[in-house]
C-alpha positions as CSV (number, residue, x, y, z in Angstrom):
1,X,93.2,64.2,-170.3
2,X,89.7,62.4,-169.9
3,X,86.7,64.4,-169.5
4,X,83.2,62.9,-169.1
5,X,80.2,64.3,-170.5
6,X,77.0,63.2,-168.9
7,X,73.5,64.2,-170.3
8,X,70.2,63.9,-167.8
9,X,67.6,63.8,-170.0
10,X,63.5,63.0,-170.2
11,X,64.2,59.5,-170.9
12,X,67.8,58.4,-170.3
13,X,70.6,58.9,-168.3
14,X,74.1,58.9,-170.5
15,X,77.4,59.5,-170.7
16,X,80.1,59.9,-172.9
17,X,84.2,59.7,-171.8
18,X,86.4,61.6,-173.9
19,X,90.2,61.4,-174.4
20,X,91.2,65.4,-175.3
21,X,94.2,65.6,-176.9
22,X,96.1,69.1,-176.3
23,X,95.0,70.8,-179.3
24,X,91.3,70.2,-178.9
25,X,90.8,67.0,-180.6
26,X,89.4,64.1,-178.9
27,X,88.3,60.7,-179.5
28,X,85.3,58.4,-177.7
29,X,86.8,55.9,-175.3
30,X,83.5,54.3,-173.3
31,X,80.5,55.2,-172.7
32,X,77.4,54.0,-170.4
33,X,73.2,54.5,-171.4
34,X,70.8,53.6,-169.2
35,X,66.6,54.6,-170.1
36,X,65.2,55.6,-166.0
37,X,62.2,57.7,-167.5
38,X,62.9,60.1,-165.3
39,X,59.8,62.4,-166.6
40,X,57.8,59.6,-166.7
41,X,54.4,60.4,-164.8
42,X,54.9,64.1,-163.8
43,X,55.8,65.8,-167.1
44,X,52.3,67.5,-167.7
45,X,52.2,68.7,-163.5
46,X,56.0,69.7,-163.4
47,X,57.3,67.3,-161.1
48,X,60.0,64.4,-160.4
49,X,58.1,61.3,-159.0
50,X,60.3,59.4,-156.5
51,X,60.6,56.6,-158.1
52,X,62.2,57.9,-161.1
53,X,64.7,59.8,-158.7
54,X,65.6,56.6,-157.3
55,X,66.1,55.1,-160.6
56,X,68.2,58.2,-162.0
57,X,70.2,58.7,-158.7
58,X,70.8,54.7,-159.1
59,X,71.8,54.9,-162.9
60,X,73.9,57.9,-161.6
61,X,75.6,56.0,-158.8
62,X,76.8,53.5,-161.6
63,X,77.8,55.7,-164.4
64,X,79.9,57.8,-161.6
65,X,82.0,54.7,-160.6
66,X,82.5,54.2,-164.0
67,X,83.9,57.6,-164.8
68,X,86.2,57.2,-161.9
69,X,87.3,53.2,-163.4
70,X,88.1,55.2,-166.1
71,X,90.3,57.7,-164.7
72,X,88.4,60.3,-166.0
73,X,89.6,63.6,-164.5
74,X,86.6,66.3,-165.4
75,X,83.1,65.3,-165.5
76,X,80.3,67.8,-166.8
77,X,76.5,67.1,-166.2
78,X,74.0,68.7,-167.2
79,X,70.0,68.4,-166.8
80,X,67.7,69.3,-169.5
81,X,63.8,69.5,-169.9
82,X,62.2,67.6,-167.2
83,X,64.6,68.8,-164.4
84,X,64.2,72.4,-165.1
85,X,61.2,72.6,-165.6
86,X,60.0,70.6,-162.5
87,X,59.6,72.6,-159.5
88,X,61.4,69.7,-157.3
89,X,64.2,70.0,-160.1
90,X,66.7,71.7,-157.3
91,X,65.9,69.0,-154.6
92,X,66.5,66.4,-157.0
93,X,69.8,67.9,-158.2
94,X,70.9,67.9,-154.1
95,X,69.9,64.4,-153.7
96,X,72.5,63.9,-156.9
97,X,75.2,66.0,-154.7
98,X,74.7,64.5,-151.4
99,X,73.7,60.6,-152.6
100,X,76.4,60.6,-156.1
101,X,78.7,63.5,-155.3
102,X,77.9,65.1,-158.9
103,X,77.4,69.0,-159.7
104,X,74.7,69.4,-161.8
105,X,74.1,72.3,-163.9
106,X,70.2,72.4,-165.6
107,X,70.7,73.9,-169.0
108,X,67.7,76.0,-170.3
109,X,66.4,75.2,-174.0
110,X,68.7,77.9,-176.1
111,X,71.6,76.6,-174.6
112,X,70.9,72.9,-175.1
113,X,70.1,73.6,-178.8
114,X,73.5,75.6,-179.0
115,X,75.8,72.6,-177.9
116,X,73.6,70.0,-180.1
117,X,75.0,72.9,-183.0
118,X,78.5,72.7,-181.6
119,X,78.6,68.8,-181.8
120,X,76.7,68.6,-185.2
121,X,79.3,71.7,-186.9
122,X,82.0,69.5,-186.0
123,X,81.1,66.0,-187.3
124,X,79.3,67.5,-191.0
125,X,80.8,69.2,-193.5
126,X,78.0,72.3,-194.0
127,X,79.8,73.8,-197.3
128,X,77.8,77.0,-197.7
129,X,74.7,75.6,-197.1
130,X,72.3,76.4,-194.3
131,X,71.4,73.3,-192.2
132,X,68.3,72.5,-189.8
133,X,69.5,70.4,-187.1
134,X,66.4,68.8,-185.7
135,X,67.1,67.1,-181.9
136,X,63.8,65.0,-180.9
137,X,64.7,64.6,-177.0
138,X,61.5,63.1,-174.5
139,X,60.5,66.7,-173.1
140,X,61.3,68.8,-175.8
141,X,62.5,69.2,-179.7
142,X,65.3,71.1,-180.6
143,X,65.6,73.0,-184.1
144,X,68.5,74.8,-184.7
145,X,69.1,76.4,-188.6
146,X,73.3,77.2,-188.6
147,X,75.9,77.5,-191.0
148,X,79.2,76.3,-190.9
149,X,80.4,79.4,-188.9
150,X,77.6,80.0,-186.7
151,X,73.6,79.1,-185.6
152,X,71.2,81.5,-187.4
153,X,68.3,80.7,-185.3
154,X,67.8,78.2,-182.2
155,X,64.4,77.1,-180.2
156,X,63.2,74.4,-177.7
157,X,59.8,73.3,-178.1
158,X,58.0,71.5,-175.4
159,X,57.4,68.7,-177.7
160,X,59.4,65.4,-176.7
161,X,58.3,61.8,-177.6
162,X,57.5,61.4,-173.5
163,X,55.5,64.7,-173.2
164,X,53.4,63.6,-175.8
165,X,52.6,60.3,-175.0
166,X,52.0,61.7,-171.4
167,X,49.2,64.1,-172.7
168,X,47.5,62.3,-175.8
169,X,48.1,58.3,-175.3
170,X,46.5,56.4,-172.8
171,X,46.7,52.9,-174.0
172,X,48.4,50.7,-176.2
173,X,48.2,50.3,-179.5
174,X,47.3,53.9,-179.8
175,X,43.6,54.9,-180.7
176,X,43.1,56.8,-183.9
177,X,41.1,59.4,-181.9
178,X,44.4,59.7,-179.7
179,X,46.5,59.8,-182.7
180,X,44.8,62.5,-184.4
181,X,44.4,64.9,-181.4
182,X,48.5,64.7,-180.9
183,X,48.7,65.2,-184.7
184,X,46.5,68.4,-184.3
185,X,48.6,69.6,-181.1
186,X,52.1,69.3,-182.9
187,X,50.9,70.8,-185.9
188,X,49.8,74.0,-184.1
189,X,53.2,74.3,-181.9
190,X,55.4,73.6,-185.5
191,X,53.3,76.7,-187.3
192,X,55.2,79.5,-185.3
193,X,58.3,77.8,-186.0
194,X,58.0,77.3,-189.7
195,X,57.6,81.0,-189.8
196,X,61.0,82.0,-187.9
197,X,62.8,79.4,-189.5
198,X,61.5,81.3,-193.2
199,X,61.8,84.2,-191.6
200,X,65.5,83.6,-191.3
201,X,66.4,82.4,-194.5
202,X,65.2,78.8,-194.4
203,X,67.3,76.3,-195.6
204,X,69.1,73.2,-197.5
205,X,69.6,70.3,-195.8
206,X,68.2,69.0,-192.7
207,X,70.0,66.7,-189.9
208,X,68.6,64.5,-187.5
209,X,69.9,63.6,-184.3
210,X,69.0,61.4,-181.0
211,X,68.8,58.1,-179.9
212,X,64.2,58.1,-181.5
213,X,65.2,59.8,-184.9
214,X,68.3,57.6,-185.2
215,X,66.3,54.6,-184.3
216,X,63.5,55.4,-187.1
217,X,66.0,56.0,-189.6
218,X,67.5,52.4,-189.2
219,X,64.0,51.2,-189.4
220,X,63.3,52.5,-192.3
221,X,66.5,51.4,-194.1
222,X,66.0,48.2,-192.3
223,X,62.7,47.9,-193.9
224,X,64.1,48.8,-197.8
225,X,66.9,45.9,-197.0
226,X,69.6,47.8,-196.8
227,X,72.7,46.5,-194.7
228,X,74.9,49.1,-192.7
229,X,77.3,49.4,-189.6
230,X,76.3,52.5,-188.7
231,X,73.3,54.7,-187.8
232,X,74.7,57.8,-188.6
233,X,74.7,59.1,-192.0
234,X,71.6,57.3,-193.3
235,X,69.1,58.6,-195.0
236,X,65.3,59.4,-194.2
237,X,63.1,60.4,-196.7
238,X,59.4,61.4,-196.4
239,X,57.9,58.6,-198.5
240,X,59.3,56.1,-195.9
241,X,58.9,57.8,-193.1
242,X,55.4,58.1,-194.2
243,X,54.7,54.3,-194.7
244,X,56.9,53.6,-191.2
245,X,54.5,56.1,-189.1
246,X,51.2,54.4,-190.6
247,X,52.6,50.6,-190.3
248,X,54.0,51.8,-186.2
249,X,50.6,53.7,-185.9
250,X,48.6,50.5,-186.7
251,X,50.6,48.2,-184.7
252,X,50.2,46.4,-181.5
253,X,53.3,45.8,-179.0
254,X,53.6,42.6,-180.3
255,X,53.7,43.2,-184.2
256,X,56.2,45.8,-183.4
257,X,58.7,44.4,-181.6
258,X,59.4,41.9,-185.0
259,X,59.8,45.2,-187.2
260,X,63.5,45.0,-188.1
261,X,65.8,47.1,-185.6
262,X,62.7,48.5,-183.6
263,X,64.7,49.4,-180.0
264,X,62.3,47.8,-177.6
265,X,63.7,49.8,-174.5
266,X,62.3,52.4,-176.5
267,X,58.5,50.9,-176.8
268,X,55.9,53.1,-177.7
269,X,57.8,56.0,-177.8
270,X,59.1,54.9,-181.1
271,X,55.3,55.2,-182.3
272,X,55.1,58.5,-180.9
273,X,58.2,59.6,-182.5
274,X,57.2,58.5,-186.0
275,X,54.3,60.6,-185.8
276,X,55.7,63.6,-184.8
277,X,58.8,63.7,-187.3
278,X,56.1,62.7,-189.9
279,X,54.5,66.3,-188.6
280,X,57.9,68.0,-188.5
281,X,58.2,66.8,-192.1
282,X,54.9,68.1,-193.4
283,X,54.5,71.3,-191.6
284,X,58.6,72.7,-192.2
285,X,58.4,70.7,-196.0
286,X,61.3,68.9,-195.4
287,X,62.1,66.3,-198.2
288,X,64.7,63.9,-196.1
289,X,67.3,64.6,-193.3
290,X,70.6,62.5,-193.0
291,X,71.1,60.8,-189.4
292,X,74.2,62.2,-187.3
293,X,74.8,60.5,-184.0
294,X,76.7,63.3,-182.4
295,X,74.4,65.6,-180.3
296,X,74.4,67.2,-176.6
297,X,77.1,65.0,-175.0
298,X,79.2,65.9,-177.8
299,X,78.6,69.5,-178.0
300,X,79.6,69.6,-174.2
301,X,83.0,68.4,-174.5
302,X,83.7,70.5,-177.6
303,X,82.2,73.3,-175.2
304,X,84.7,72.4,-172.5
305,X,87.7,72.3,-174.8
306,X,87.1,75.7,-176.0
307,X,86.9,77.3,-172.7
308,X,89.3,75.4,-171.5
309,X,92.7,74.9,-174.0
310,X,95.2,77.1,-171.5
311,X,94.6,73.6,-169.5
312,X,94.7,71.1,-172.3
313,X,98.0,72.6,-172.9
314,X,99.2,72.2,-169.5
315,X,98.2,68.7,-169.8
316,X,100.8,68.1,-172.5
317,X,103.5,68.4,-170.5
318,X,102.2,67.8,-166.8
319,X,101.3,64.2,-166.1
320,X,100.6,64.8,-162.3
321,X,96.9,65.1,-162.1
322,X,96.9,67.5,-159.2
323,X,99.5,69.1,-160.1
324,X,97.8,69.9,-163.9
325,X,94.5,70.6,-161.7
326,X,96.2,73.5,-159.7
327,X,97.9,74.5,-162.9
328,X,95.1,74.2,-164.9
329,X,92.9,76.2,-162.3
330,X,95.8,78.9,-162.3
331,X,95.5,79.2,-166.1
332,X,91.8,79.8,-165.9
333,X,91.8,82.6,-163.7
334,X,94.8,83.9,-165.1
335,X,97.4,83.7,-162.6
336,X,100.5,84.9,-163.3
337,X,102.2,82.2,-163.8
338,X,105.8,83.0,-163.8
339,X,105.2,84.6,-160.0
340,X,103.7,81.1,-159.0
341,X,106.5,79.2,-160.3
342,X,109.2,81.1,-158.8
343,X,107.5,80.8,-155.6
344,X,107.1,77.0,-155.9
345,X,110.5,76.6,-156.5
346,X,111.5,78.9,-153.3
347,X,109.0,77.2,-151.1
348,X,109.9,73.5,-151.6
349,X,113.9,75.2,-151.5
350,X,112.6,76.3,-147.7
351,X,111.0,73.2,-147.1
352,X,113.9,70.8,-147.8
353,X,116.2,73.2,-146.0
354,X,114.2,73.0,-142.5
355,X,113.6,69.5,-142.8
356,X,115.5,69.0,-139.5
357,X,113.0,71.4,-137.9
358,X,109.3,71.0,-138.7
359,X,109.6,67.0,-139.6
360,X,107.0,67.0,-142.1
361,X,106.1,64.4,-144.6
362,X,106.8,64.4,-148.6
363,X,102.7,64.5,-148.8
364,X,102.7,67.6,-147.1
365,X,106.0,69.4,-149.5
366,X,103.4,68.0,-152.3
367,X,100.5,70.4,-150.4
368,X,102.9,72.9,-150.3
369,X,103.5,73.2,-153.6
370,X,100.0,73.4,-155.0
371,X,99.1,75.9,-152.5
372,X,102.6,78.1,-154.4
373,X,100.7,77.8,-157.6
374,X,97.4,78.9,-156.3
375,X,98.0,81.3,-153.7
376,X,97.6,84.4,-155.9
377,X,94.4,83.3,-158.1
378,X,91.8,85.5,-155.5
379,X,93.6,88.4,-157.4
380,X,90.9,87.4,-160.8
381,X,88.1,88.8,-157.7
382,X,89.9,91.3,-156.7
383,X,93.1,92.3,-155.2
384,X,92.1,93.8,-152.1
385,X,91.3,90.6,-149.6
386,X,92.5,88.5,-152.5
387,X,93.8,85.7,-150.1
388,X,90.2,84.9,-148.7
389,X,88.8,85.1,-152.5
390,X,91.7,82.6,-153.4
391,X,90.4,80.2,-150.4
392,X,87.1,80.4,-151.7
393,X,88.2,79.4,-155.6
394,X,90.1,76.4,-154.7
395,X,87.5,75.5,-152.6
396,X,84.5,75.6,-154.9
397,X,86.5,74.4,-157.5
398,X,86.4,71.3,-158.9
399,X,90.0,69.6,-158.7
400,X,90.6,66.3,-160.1
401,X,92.9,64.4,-157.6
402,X,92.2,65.9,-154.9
403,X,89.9,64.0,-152.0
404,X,88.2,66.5,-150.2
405,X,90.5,67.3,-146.9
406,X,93.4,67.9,-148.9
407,X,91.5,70.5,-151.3
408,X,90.3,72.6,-148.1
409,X,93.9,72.4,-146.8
410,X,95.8,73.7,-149.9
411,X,92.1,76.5,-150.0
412,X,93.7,77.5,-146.8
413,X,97.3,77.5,-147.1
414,X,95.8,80.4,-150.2
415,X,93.9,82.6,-147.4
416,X,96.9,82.1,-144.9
417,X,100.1,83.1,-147.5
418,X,99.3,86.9,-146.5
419,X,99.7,89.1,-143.3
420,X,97.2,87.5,-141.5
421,X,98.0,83.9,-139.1
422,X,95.9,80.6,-138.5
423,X,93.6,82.0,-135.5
424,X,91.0,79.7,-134.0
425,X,88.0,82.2,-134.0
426,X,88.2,81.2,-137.7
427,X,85.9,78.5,-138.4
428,X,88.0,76.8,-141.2
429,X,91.2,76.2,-139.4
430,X,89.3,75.6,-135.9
431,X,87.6,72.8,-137.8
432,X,91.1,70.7,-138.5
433,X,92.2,68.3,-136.0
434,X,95.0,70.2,-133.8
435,X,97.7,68.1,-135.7
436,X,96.4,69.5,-138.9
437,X,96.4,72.8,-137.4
438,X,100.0,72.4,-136.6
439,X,101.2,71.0,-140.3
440,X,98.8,74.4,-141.8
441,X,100.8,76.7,-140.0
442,X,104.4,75.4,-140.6
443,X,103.5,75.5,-144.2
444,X,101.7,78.8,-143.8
445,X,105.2,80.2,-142.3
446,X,107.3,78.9,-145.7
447,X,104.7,80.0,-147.9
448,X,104.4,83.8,-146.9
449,X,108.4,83.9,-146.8
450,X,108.4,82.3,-150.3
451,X,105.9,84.6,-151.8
452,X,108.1,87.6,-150.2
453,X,111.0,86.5,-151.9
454,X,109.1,87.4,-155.3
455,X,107.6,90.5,-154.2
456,X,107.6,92.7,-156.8
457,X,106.6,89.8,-159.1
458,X,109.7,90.5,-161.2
459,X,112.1,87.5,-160.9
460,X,114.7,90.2,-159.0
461,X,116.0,87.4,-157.0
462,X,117.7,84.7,-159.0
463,X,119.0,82.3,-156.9
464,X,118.3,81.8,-153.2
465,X,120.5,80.2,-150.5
466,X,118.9,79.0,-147.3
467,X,120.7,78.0,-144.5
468,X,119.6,77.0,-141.3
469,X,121.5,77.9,-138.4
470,X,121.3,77.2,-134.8
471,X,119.5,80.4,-133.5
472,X,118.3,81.7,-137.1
473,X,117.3,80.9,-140.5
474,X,119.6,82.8,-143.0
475,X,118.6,83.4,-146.7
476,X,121.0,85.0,-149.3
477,X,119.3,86.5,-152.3
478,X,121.2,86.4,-155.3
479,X,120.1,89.1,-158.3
480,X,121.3,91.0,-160.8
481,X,119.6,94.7,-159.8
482,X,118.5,96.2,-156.4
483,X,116.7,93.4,-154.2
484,X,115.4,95.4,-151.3
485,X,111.9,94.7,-151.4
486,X,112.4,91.2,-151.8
487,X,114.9,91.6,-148.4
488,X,112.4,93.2,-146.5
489,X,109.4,91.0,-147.3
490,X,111.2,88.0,-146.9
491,X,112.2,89.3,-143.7
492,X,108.7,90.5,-142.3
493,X,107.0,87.7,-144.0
494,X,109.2,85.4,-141.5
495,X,107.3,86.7,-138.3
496,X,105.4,82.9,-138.2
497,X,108.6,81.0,-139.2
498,X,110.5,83.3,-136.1
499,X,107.2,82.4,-134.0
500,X,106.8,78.8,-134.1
501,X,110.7,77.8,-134.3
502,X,112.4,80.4,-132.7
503,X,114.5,81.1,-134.8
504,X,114.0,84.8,-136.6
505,X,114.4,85.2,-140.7
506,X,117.7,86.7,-141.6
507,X,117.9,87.7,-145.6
508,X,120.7,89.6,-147.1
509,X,121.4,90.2,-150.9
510,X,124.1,89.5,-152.7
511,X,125.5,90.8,-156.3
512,X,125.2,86.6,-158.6
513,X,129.0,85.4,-159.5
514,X,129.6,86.6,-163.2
515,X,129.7,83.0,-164.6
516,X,126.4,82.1,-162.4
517,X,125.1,85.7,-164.1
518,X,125.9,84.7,-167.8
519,X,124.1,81.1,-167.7
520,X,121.0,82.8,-165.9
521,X,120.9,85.1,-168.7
522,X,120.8,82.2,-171.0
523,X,118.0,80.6,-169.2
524,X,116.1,82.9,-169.4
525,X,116.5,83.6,-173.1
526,X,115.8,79.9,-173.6
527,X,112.4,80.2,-171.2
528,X,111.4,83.1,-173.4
529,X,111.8,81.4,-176.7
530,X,109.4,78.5,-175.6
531,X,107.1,80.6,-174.3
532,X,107.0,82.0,-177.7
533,X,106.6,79.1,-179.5
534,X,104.0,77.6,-177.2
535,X,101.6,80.9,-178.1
536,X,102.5,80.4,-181.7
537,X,101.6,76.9,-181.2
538,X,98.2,77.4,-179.6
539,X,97.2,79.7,-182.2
């Protein structure tokens, strides 16, 4: 399964695409960074200026089509300091709906410091120590002190490299008078935080992560002559981040774009971010921190695999992206499962069975189906009116594999499987074309007998035998124990079927031949036993 994780941030727009593997792991297969500045020019008043919507919303157009190149079958986004905390933020997250077709969630400061924890836990070994995790982003800083089990303490400070240079610079190269007044700022919003972080127990190593502390820590190794692959696990230690803040400090644009691996997309944010680390250093006494280039993106796929795993298990054994979808979607609101299999596998019996009657197409059997494993999730609402909840989860949802139409359809076949019928003072079905009306209700009628057949959500009924006949359509209901609930619903759940064909539902039950009996039996031992295993297997 491929999830994308894409972060909307101060400065950049980026995403990451994950391959999850069913037990949680996952691995980095592509990923696309593009700097749009969104903040830039309205950080300090709270608002998006258009231009930098247009060049988010165009970074966002590309990096979508790429996700979908990819195959990539779950995207998360989320927006962090200078969308929520402009007050256009939520016109510029429906410009991203209506212009890229991407939900957008805007993550407050705690939270964002919480999956920068997540992503840092699982790439560094903590031991017993207690780590600082320091996230220098363009709106804000993140500070997180955790152990290897859990974050002790977590703030956001309104401190990123772009807010800064917003407020204090307003030239370049940067005037000492400038220099000194953002100096004096940051020093005065790190106090309060040295104090909570001693407060809580302090601690014995510090990490650094982001695209500006990354960046000066490969300029600082750069400058020493050491050779390396990798940003991430090098070393930055105050003596050289000392001498790499003056030499930034004192330069001009030109004289800094020959220091060794100085990002120039980056500019004289760089400058700014040497400064402030150089405060961070100072004011919380830290001695060095060690690089790690896992941060948000990272945390938010780890974050989706752990609320997630009933679906990555699915996805071991389902290759069928909608199919996993509805599964998956059934999993997470905790369907009952075996009810929506055994009514998949009486609906599609129905549908192949009255082939000769309704004439519809192997795309609409395929509807059919996911509408059997779905049809029941509106019970996780609540069970009375549970049919229009289940309408309204598939159709908020998001369902990979599904285009639009055909995610509405299956949302409807859900609020139609009960008593009720397809009427046209309902806004939903009066909105399909009338041949799409006609297709709803035919599978409609098989879906509400199907779901009667299983009506006391027991597996009574153990093998079913349709067979259409010239002026009725005649079920037998093979079981093992008393099947009259399942002969009446079947029965009065064929009203629609009787109504549009003319030919009334007939079901009878009938005692299963011994031998038949005896390899059900073993069946369903054998379903049992990897059920078992499966749970052990998760666990």
């Amino acid at each position: 399964m491929r999830i994308a994780a894409i972060d909307i941030g101060t400065n950049s727009v980026h995403m990451i695409i994950a391959r999850v593997h069913p037990r949680g792991r996952y691995e980095i297969v592509d990923s696309q960074k593009e700097m749009v500045k969104l903040g830039r020019g309205g950080l300090t008043e709270g608002v998006l200026m258009q231009d930098a919507q247009d060049r988010a919303i165009s970074a966002l157009h590309r990096i979508h089509k790429l996700a979908k190149v990819k195959q990539v079958e779950e995207i998360v986004a989320v927006a962090t300091s200078a969308v929520r905390e402009a007050s256009n933020g939520g016109e510029f997250l429906a410009r991203i709906m209506d212009e890229v077709g991407l939900r957008v969630q805007v993550i407050r400061g705690t939270e964002e410091a919480r999956l920068i924890y997540l992503a840092v836990r699982e790439a560094v070994d903590f031991r017993r120590d207690r780590g600082l995790i320091i996230d220098i982003g363009g709106g804000s800083v993140e500070f997180i002190v955790g152990t290897a089990k859990e974050p002790l303490f977590m703030r956001s400070v309104k401190l990123g490299v772009a807010r800064l240079k917003e407020m204090f610079v307003s030239r370049d190269p940067f005037s000492p008078r400038e220099l000194r007044a953002m100096r004096s700022h940051v020093r005065t919003q790190l106090l309060p935080i040295q104090q909570q972080i001693d407060a809580a127990g302090g601690f014995q190593r510090v990490l650094g992560t982001s695209g500006t502390i990354l960046n000066l820590c490969a300029m600082a190794n750069a400058a020493e002559g050491y050779e390396f692959d990798t940003k991430d696990g090098l070393e930055l230690d105050r003596k050289a981040l000392k001498g790499l803040a003056k030499r930034l400090s004192d330069s001009t644009p030109k004289t800094r774009e020959k220091l060794p691996e100085f990002d120039e997309k980056r500019g004289e944010l760089t400058v700014v971010g040497a400064v402030l680390l150089d405060e961070i250093f100072d004011v919380l006494d830290v001695k060095a921190l060690t690089g790690c280039d896992r941060a948000l993106r990272e945390g938010v796929i780890l974050d989706y695999v752990e609320r997630h795993r009933p679906d990555l298990a699915i996805a071991e054994n389902e290759t069928d992206t909608r199919r996993r979808s509805a599964r998956g979607l059934l999993a997470r609101y905790h369907g009952n499962e075996a009810h929506a299999e055994r009514t998949v596998r009486f609906a599609l019996q129905l549908f192949d069975a009255t082939r000769s009657l309704h004439r519809l197409r192997d795309e609409d059997r395929d509807l059919l189906e996911l509408g059997a494993w779905l049809h029941d999730i509106g019970y996780h609402i609540s069970e009375e009116s549970h049919h229009k909840h289940t309408y309204y989860l598939i159709t908020q949802s998001r369902l990979a594999g599904f285009t639009a139409e055909a995610q509405q359809f299956v949302g409807l076949l859900g609020r139609y499987h009960r008593k009720g019928k397809p009427k046209l003072d309902h806004l939903e079905y009066q909105a399909l074309a009338p041949p799409d009306r006609q297709r709803l209700k035919v599978l409609a009628a098989l879906l509400k007998i199907a779901d009667g057949l299983d009506r006391s959500h027991s597996g009574v009924v153990k093998q079913l035998e349709v067979k259409l006949e010239p002026r009725r359509l005649r079920m037998t209901l093979r079981s093992e124990e008393d099947a009259e609930l399942e002969v009446w619903a079947a029965a009065r759940n064929g009203e629609l079927f009787g109504e549009l064909f003319g030919r009334p539902v007939f079901a009878e039950s009938k005692p299963m031949p011994p031998k038949q009996a005896k390899r059900a039996k073993k069946t369903v031992a054998a379903k049992a036993t990897k059920a078992r295993q499966r749970k052990r297997a998760k666990r």
